[in-house]
N, C-alpha and C positions, 0 to 999 in steps of 0.2 A: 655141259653147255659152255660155248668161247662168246666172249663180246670182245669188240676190234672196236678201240677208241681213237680217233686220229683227231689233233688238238694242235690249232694253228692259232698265230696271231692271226689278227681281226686287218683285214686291209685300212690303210692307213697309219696302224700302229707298227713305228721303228723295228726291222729287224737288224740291232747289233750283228748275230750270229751268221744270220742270213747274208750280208753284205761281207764279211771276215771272209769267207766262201767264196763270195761272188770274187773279192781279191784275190785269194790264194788261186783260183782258178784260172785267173786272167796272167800271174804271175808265172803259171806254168804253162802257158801259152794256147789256153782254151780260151782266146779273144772274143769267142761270139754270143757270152754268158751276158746276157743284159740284166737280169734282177734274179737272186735266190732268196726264198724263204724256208725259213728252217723250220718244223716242228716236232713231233712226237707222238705216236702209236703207244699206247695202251692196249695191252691185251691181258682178260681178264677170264679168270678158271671160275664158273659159276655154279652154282647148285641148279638141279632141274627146276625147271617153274619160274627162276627169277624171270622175272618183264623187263623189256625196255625202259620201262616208267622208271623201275628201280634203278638202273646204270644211268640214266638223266639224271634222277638222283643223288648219284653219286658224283657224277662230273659237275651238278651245280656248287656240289658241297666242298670237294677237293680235287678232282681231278682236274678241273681247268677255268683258269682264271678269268671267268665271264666276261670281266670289265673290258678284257686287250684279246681274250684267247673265242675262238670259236671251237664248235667239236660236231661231230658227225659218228654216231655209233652204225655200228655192225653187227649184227646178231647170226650165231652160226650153232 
């Protein structure tokens, strides 16, 4: 069993990386980039049986920074 974690900043909170991007892109002459944000997919090799409940779990505990980050699992 795979779970697909995708883990953004929370709108409003500073994307440093995402704006790094958004310059290098306009630097290379892709002018019509108006805002980038950056984040990160998690993908996770599971045992059968585990629940969604459990990978919320997990993303509350370490995979992503509640206070600034959001997340959206995937179960496959």
């Amino acid at each position: 069993m795979k779970a697909r974690v995708h883990v953004m900043l929370k709108n409003g909170v500073l994307d440093p990386q995402g704006e790094a991007v958004r310059h290098a892109l306009g630097s290379l002459g892709f002018d019509g980039v108006g805002g980038v944000r950056q984040g990160k997919i998690i993908e996770l090799d599971l045992a059968d049986g585990t629940t969604e409940d459990t990978v919320k779990e997990m993303c509350e505990k370490l995979l992503a920074n509640t206070v600034i980050e959001s997340y959206q699992i995937e179960m496959a």
